[in-house]
C-alpha positions, 0 to 999 in steps of 0.5 A, a space after each residue: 106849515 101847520 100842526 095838528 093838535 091831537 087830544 083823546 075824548 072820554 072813549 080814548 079815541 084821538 081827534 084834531 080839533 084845531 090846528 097848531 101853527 109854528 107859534 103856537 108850536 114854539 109857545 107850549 113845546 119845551 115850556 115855551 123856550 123856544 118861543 123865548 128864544 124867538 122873541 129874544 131874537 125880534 128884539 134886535 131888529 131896527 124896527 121891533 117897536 115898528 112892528 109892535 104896532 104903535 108908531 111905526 111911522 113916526 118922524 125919526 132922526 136921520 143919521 146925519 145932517 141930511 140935505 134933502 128932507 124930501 125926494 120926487 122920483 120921476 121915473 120914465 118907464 120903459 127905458 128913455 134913450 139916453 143917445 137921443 135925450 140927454 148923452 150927445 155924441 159926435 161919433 153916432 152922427 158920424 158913423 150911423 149906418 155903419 156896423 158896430 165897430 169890433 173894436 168894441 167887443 161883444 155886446 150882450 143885447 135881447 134882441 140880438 141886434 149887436 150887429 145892426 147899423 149904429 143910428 144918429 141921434 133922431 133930433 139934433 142936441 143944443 147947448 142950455 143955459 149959462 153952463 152950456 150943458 147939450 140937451 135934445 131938441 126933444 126935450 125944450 122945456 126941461 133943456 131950459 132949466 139945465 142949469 138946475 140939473 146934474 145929469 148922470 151919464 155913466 149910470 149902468 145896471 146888471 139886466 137887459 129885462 124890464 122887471 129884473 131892471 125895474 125891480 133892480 132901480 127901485 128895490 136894489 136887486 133884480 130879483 122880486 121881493 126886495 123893499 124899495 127905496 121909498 120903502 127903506 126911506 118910509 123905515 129909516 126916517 118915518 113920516 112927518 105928516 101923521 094925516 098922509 102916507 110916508 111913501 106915495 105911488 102915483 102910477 100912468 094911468 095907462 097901465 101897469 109897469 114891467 113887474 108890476 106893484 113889488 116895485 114899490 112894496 115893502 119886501 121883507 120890511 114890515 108892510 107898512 112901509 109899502 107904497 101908497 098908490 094913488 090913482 089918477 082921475 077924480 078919484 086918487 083914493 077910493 072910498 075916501 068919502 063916507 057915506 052922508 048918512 054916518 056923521 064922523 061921531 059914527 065913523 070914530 066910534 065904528 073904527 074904535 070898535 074894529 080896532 079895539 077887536 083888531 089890537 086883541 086878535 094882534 095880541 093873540 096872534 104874536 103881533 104879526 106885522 101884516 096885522 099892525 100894518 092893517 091896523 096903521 092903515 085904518 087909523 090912517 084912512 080914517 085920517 085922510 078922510 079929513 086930509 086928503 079931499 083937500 089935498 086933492 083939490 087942483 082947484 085950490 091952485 091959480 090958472 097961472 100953475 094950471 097953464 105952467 103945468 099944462 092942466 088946460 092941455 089934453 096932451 099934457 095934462 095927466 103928468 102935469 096933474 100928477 106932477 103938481 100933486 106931487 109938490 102938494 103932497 111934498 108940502 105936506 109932509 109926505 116923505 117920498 113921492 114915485 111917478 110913473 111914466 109910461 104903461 106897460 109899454 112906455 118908453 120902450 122905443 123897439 121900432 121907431 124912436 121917433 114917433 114913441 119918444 115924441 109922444 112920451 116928451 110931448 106928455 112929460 117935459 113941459 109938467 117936469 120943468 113945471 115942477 122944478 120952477 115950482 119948487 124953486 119959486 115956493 123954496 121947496 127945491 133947497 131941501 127936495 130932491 128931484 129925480 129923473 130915470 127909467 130902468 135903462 137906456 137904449 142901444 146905439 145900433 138900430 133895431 127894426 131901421 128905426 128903433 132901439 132895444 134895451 141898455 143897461 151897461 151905460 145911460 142916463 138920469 138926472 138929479 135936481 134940487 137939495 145938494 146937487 149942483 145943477 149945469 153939469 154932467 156927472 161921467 161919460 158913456 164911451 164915444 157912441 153911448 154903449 157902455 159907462 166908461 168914465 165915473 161910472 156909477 152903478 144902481 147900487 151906488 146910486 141909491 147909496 148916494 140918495 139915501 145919503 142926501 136924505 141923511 141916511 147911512 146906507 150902510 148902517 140902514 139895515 133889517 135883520 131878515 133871514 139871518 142877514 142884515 139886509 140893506 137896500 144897497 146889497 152885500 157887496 161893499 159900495 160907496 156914495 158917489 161924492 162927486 154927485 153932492 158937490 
């Protein structure tokens, strides 16, 4: 909304010069109260020295003692089917091809497909390790390291959509607009790197996920605590070199001027957020001028991590990139690493389980398991946390003979690494995998329990916003799930 500011020339005729924004508005109707008022208001907000443009990610203290100092989430986009990956159960073998008995009532599913036949899992399970833990034959490299997982069998969520889903496990909510995880952790504990992002977003190069970047972006929360994206390639950020003919000398003093114009135009402007964040973000380019080219470099790493991670492997070889950059970033001090696999498509198995969930195992399970013993070789799995998810898991009845279509009411991930006890299962899902039925956990506890491995209060993490004290685990009272730290 704006204003137009009328005044009369010498011939007493009124004309528009100019535009009066609300701000502007506020500053000079009434003598300014309002503007005092509205000002008063800024200065009780968490991040009001965030948005003053000096600082804002700057290492904080977390609320407690935290376990974890850093996260890696690898998220499996599309909807990974849990009956068939990581959630055995005998009476799907038993009754496939049967109808859906009616003892387990109404079934809200997208495609309508409540009454088509159950089918068995596509690849048989076999117990792992020392614990004994079953794991799909889909799955050998990341099933041999099974003792380092606590595998959540009872998650569930409120959407049987892919963007309402993946908006809802990244962001809290199934509506746009929402900061994500990484966003909140970025806001509640800053970064320990001043030279990287706090928060890094590694998409599959194939495409873009259902509901697209506000999956990582910061929502209501100052914009500098969005997702930084990397892309895959030679080129994960672009523009990163300049040009040869400008020394550094050059660049530093081109940047100080820009930011020396930048920071009047902010004071003038009431020191909008999406200002400070500009501003944040050339400092910060120009700083990983100097970072970044060698965080990059996979060249640096031996042939032995290479092959562990499946570099030499065409098949292998984009997750395993991005899986090792993960851990590079990590050491480095980036706070918050997302992966994504899978394109606009991805593990959204709808006709034929078999052929998509061979492909997308196939790129990921060997980089995975490859990560975890990284981690645990270089003593970075005591304070990283590991997590492995999609939006939601997959029906037990068939879709199309050989397919499955979306569920939500009861799947599974997966959480490694800084105080999580590995070689178990967390809940159960009923006897064919339809809903959560024991320990269930909902998205919103789950994000209450990473936030509190990070040695945040999920509770008490809040951004005043629209009159709210809004917090990425939503209005409703919800607790951290204790069962998963011991």
């Amino acid at each position: 909304m704006t204003f137009k500011q009328s005044r009369a020339d010498q011939s007493g005729t009124f004309t528009t010069p100019g535009l009066l924004n609300r701000r502007e508005l506020l500053r000079t109707a009434g003598g300014g109260i309002g503007l005092m008022a509205l000002e008063s208001l800024l200065k009780t907000d968490r991040v009001s020295y965030a948005a003053s443009g000096s600082g804002s990610l700057k290492p904080k203290a977390p609320d407690f003692q935290p376990r974890a100092k850093r996260l890696i989430w690898l998220f499996m986009h599309g909807g990974p089917s849990h009956v068939d990956l990581w959630d055995p159960k005998p009476d799907l073998v038993k009754y496939s091809g049967q109808p859906l008995p009616d003892s387990f009532g109404e079934v809200m599913t997208r495609r309508k497909v409540a009454k088509n036949p159950l089918l068995a899992p596509i690849k048989p399970f076999r117990r792992r390790g020392e614990s004994g833990l079953e794991v799909s034959d889909f799955l050998p490299h990341t099933g041999a390291l099974v003792d380092d997982l606590c595998v959540v069998r009872s998650l569930h969520g409120d959407s049987v959509n892919h963007p309402q889903s993946v908006y809802q496990m990244n962001t809290g909510s199934i509506l746009m607009g929402h900061p994500s995880v990484g966003s909140w952790v970025a806001y509640g504990l800053g970064s320990e790197n001043a030279d990287m992002p706090a928060f890094v977003v590694m998409p599959d190069p194939g495409g873009g996920i259902k509901g697209g970047p506000p999956a990582w972006g910061s929502g209501y929360l100052p914009a500098t605590f969005q997702g930084t994206t990397m892309r895959p390639g030679k080129t994960p950020i672009l523009n990163l070199k300049p040009p040869a003919s400008i020394s550094s000398r050059q660049q530093r003093a081109t940047l100080d001027l820009i930011q020396s114009m930048n920071r009047r135009h902010y004071e003038n402007r009431d020191r909008d957020d999406e200002l400070s964040a500009r501003i944040s973000a050339y400092e910060l380019a120009f700083r990983m001028q100097t970072a970044a080219p060698e965080l990059v470099d996979l060249t640096q790493e031996t042939k032995e991590t290479h092959a562990m991670y499946g570099l030499d492997d065409p098949k292998t070889r984009d997750f395993g990139e991005r899986c090792l950059l993960a851990r590079r970033m990590i050491e480095r001090g980036v706070r918050f690493v997302q992966l994504y696999s899978g394109d606009t498509v991805g593990w959204d198995a709808h006709s034929d389980v078999t052929r998509n969930h061979t492909t997308y195992c196939r790129k990921t399970d060997q980089p995975v398991a490859a990560l975890l013993k990284d981690l645990n070789r270089r003593g970075l799995l005591e304070d990283t946390l590991v997590v492995w998810c999609g939006e939601f898991g997959r029906m037990p009845m068939s879709e199309q003979g050989k397919g499955r279509d979306h569920n939500p009411w009861g799947y599974c991930g997966w959480l490694a690494g800084a105080g999580i006890t590995g070689g178990r299962a967390y809940g159960a899902t009923d006897a064919i995998g339809l809903r959560a039925v024991e320990q269930k956990v909902h998205v919103n506890q789950f994000h209450a329990t990473l936030l509190h491995l990070m040695g945040l209060d999920h509770e008490t993490l809040t951004y005043f916003h629209n009159g709210l004290d809004e917090r990425l685990t939503g209005p409703a009272e919800v607790e951290v799930v204790k069962g998963l730290l011991t």
